[in-house]
Every structure is written in structure tokens, then in C-alpha cells.
Jmol script that loads the backbone (N, CA, C; Angstrom):
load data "model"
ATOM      1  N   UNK A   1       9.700  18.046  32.863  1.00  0.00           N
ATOM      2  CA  UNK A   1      10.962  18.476  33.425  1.00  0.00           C
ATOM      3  C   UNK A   1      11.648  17.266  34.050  1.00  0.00           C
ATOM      4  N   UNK A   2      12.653  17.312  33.474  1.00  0.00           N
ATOM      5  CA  UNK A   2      13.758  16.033  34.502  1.00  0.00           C
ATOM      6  C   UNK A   2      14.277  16.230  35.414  1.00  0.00           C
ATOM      7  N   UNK A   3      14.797  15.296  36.688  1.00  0.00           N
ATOM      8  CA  UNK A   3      15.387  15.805  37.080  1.00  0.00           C
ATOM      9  C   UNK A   3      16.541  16.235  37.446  1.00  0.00           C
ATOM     10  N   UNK A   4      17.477  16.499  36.319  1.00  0.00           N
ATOM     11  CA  UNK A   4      18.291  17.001  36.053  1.00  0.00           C
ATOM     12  C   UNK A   4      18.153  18.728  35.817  1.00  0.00           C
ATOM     13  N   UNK A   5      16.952  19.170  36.152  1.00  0.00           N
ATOM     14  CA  UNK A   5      16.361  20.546  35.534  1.00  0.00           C
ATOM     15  C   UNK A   5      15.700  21.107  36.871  1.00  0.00           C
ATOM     16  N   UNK A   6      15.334  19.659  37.734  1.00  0.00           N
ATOM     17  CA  UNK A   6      14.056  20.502  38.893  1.00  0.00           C
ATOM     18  C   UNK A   6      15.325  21.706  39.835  1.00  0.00           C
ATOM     19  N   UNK A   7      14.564  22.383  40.262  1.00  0.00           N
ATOM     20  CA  UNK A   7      14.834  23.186  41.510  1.00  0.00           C
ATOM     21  C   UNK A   7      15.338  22.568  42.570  1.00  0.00           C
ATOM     22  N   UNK A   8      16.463  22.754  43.126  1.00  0.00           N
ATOM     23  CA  UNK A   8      17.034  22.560  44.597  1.00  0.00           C
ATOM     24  C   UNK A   8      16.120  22.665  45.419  1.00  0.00           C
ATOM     25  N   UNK A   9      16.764  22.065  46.873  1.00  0.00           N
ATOM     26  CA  UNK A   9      16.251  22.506  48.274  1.00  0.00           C
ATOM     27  C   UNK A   9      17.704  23.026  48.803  1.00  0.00           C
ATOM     28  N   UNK A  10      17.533  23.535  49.788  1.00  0.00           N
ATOM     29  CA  UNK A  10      18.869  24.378  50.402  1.00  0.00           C
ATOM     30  C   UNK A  10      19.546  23.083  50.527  1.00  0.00           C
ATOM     31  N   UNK A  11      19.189  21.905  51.210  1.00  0.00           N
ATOM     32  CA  UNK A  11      19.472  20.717  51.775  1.00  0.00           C
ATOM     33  C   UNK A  11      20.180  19.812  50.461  1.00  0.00           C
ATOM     34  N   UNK A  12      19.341  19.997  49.469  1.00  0.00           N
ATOM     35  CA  UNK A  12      20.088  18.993  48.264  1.00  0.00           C
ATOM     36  C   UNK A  12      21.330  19.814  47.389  1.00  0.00           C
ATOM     37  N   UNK A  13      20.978  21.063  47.975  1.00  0.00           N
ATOM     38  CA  UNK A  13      22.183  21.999  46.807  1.00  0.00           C
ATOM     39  C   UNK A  13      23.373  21.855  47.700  1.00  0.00           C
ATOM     40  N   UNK A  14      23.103  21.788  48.844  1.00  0.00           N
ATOM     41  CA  UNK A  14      24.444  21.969  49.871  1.00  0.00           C
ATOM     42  C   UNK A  14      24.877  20.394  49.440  1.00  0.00           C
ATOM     43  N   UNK A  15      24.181  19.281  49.738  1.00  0.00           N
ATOM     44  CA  UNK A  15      24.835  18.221  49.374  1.00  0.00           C
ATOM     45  C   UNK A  15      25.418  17.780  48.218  1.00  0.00           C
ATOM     46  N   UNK A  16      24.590  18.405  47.113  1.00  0.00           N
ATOM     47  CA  UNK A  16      25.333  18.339  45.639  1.00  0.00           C
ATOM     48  C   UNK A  16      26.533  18.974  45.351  1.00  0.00           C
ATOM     49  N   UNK A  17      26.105  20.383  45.541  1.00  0.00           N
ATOM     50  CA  UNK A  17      27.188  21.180  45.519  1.00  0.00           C
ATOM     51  C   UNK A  17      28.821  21.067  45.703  1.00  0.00           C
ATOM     52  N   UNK A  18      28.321  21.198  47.538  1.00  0.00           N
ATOM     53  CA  UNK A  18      29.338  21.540  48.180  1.00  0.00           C
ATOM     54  C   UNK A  18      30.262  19.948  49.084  1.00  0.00           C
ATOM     55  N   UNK A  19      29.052  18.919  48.499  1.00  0.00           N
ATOM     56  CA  UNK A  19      29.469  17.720  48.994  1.00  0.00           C
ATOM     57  C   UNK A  19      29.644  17.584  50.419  1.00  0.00           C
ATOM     58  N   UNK A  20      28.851  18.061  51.323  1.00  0.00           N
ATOM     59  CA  UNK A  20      28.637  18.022  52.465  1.00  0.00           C
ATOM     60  C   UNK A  20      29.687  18.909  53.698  1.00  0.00           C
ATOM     61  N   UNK A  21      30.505  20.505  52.646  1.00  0.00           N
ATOM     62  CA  UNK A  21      31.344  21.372  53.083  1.00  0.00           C
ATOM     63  C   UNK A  21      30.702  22.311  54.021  1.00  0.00           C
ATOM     64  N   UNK A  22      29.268  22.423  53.458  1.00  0.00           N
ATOM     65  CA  UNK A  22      28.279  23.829  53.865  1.00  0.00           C
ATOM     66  C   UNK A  22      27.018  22.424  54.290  1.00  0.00           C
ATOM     67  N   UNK A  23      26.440  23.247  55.028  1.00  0.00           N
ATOM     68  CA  UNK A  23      25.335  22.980  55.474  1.00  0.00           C
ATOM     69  C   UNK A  23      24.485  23.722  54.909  1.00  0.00           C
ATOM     70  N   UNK A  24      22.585  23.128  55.330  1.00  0.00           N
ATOM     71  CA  UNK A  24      21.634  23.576  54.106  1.00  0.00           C
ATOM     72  C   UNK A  24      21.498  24.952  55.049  1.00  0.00           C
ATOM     73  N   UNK A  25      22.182  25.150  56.491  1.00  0.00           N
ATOM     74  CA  UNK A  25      21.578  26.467  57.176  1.00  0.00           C
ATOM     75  C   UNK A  25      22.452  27.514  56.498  1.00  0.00           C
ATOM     76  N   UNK A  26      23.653  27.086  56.455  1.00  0.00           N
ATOM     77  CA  UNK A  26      24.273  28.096  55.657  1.00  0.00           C
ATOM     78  C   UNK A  26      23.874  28.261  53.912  1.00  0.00           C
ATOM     79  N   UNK A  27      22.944  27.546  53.409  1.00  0.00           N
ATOM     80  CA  UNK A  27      22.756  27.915  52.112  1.00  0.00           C
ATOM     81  C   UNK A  27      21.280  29.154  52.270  1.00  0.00           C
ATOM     82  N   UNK A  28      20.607  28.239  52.842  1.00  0.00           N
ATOM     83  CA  UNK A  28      19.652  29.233  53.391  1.00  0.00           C
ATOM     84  C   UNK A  28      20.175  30.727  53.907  1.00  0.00           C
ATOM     85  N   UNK A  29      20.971  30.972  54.656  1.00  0.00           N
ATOM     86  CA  UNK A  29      21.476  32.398  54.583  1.00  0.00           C
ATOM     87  C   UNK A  29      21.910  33.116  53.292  1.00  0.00           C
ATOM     88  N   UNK A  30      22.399  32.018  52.170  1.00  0.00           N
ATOM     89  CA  UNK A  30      23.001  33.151  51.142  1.00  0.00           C
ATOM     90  C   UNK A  30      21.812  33.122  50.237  1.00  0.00           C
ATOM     91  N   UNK A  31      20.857  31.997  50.155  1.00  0.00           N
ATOM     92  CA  UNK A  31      19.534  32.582  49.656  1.00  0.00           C
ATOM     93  C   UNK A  31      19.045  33.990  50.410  1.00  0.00           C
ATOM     94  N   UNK A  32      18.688  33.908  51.383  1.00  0.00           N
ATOM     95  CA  UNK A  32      17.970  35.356  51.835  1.00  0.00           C
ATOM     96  C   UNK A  32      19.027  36.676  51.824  1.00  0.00           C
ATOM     97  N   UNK A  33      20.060  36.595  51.551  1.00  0.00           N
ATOM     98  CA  UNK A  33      21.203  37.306  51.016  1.00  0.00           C
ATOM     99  C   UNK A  33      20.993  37.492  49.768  1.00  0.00           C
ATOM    100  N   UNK A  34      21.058  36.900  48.918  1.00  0.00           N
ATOM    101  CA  UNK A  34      20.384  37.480  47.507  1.00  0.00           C
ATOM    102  C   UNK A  34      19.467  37.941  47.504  1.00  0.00           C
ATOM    103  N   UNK A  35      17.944  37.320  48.011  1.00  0.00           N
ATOM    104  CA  UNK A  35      17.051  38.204  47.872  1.00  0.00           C
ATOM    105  C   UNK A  35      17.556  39.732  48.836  1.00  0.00           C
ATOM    106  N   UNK A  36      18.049  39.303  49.932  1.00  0.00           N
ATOM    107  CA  UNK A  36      18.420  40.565  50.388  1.00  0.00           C
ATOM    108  C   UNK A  36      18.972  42.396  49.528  1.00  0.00           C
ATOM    109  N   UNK A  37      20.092  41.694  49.001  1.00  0.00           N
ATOM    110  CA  UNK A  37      20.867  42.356  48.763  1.00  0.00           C
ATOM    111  C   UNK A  37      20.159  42.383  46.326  1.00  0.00           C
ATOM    112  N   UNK A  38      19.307  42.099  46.500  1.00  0.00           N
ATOM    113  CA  UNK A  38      18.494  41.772  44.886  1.00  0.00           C
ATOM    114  C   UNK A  38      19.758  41.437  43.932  1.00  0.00           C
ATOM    115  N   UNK A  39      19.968  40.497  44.451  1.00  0.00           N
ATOM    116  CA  UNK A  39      20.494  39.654  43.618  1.00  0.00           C
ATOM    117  C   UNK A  39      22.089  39.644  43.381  1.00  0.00           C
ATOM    118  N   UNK A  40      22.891  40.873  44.058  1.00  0.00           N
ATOM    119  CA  UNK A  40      24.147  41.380  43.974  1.00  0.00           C
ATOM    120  C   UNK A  40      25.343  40.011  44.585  1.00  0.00           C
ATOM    121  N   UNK A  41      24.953  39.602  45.518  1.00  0.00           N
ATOM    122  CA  UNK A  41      25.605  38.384  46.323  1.00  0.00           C
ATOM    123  C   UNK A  41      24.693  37.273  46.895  1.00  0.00           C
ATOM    124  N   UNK A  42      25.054  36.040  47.674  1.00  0.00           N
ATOM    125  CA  UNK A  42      24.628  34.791  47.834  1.00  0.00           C
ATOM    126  C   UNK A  42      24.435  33.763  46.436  1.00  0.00           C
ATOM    127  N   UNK A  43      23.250  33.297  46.769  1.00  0.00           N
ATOM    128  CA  UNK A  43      22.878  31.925  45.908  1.00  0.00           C
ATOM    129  C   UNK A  43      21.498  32.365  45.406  1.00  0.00           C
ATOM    130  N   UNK A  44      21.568  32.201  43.730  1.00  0.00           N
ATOM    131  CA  UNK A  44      20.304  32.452  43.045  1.00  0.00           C
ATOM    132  C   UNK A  44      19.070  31.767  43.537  1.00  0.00           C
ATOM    133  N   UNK A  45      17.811  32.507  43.808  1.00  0.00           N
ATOM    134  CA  UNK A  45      16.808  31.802  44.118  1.00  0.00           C
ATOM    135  C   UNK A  45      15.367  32.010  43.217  1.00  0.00           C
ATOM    136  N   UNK A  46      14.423  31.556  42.973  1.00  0.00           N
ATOM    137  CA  UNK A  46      13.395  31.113  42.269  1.00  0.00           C
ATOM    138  C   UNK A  46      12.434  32.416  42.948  1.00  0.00           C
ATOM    139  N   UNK A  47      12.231  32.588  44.344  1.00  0.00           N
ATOM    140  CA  UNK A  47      11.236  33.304  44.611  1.00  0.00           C
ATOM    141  C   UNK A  47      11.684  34.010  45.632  1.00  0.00           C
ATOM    142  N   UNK A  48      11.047  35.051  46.178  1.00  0.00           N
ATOM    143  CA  UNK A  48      11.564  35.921  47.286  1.00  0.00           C
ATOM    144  C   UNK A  48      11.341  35.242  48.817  1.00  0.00           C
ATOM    145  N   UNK A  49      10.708  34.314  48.734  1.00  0.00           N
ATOM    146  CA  UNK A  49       9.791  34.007  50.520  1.00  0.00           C
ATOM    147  C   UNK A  49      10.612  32.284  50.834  1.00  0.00           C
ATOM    148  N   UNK A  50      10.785  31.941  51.657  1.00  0.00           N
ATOM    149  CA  UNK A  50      10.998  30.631  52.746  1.00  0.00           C
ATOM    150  C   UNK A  50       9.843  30.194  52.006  1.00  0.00           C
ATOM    151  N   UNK A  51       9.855  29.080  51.719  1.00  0.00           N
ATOM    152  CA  UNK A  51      11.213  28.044  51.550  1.00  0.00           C
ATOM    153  C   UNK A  51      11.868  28.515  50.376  1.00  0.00           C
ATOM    154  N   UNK A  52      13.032  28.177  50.350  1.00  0.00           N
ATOM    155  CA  UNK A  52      13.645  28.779  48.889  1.00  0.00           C
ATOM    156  C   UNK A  52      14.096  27.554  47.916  1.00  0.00           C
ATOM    157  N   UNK A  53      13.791  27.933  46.442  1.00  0.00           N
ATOM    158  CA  UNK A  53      14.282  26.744  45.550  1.00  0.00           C
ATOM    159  C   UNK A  53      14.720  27.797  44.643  1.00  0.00           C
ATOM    160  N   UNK A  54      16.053  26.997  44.811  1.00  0.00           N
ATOM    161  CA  UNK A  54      17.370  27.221  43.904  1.00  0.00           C
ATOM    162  C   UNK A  54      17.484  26.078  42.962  1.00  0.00           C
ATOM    163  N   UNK A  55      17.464  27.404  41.482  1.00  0.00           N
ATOM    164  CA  UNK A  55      17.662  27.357  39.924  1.00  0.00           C
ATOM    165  C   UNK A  55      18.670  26.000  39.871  1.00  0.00           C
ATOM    166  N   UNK A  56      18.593  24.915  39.476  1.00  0.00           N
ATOM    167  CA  UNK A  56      19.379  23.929  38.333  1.00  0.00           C
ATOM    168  C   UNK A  56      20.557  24.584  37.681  1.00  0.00           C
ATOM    169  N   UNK A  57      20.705  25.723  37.194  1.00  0.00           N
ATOM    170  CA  UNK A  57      21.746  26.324  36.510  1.00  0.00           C
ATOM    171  C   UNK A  57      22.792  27.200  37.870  1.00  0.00           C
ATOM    172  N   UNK A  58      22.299  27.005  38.703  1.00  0.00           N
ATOM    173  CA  UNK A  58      23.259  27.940  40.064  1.00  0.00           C
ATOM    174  C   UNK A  58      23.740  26.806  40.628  1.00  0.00           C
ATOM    175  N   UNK A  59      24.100  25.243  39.849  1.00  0.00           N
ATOM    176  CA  UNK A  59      24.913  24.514  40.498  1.00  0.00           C
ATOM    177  C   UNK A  59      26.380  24.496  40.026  1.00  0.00           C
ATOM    178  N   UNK A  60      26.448  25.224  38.438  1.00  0.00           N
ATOM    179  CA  UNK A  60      27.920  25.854  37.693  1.00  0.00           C
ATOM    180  C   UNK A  60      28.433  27.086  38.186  1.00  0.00           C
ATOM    181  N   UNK A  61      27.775  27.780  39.257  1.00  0.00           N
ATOM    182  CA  UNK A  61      28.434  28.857  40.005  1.00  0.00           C
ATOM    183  C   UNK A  61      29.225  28.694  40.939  1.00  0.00           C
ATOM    184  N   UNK A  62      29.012  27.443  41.772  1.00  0.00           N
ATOM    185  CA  UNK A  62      29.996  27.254  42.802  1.00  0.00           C
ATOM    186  C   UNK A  62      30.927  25.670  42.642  1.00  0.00           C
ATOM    187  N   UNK A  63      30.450  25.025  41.726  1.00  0.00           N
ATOM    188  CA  UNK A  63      31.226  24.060  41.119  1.00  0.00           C
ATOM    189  C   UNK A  63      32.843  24.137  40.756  1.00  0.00           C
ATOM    190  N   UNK A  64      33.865  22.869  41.353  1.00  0.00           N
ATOM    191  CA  UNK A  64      35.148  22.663  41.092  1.00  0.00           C
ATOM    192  C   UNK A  64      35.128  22.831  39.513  1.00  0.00           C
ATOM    193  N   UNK A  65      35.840  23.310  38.591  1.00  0.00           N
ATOM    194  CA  UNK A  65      36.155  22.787  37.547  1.00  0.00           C
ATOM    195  C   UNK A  65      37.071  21.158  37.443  1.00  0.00           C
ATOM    196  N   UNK A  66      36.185  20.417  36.262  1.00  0.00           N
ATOM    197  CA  UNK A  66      36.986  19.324  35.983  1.00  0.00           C
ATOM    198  C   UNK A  66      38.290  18.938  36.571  1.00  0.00           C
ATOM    199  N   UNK A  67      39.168  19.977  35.847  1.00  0.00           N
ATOM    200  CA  UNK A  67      40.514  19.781  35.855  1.00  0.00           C
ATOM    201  C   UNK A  67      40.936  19.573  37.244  1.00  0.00           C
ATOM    202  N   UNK A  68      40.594  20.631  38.128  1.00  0.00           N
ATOM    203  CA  UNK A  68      41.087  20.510  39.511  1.00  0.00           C
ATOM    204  C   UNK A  68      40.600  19.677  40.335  1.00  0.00           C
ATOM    205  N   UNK A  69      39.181  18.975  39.940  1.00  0.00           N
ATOM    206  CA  UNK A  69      38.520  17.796  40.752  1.00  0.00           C
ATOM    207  C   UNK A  69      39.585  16.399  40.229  1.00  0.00           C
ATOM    208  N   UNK A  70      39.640  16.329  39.290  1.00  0.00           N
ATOM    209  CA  UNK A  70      41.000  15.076  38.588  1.00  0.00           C
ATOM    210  C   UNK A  70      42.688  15.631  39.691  1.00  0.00           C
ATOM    211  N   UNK A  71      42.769  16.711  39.472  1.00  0.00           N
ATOM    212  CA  UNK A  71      44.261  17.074  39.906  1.00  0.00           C
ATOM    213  C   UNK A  71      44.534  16.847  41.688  1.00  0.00           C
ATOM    214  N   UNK A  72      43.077  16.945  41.971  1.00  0.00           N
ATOM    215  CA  UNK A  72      42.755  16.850  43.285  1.00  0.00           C
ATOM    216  C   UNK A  72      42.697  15.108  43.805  1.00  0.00           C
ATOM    217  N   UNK A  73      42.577  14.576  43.201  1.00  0.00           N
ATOM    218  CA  UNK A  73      42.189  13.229  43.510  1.00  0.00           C
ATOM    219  C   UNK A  73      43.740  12.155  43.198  1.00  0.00           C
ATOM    220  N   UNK A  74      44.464  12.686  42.110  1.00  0.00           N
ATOM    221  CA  UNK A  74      45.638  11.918  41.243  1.00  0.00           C
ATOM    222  C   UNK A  74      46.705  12.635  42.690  1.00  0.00           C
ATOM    223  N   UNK A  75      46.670  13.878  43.363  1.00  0.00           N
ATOM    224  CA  UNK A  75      47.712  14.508  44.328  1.00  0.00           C
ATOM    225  C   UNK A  75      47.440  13.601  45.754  1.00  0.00           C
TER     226      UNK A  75
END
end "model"
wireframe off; spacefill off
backbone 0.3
color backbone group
């Protein structure tokens, strides 16, 4: 597995993600929100229990599209 594939930490998804918008305490809440709520809302997670590692593919859920990260930067 590369790592382009491994599992998040609340801490590296918030920084990848959200580029330092959210904090890893607030990712950690919408993990236990998904498991909470089975899966209906928050952030996809790997297992039900602390610590939580979040899926490689739940970084295209909250991601800028292209276009508006370019439109954002040229404004």
C-alpha cells in the first residue's frame, strides 16, 4: 500500500483536507458522528472505536473542485 492509499489520522485529514480550516478535534467529532448516526452524516471511518482512521477515498468528499481552487487564487 502507498501512501497515497494509507488511512488518515483525524490530525492529517484536517491538515490535508481542510488545510488547516478545521482542527483534528473537530474531525474527531464528525468521525464519532458517523459512527454515531451509522453512517448517515460526518466523516467516513475504518472502524467503530478511538482512535479513528479515515478511508483515503473520504478526501474527494470534502475537497474544493479544481476549477474553484484556480478561480480562487487568479481573484
Amino acid at each position: 500500500m502507498n501512501r497515497a492509499d494509507a488511512p488518515l489520522t483525524p490530525k492529517e485529514f484536517a491538515d490535508e483536507v481542510f488545510g488547516g480550516k478545521r482542527c483534528a478535534k473537530w474531525v474527531r467529532y464528525q468521525c464519532a458522528l458517523y459512527v454515531k448516526t451509522s453512517g448517515k452524516r460526518g466523516i467516513p471511518v475504518l472502524g467503530k472505536k478511538p482512535p479513528y482512521l479515515i478511508p483515503a477515498t473520504a478526501r474527494g468528499l470534502f475537497m474544493q473542485p479544481l476549477f474553484l481552487k484556480r478561480a480562487l487564487q487568479v481573484a
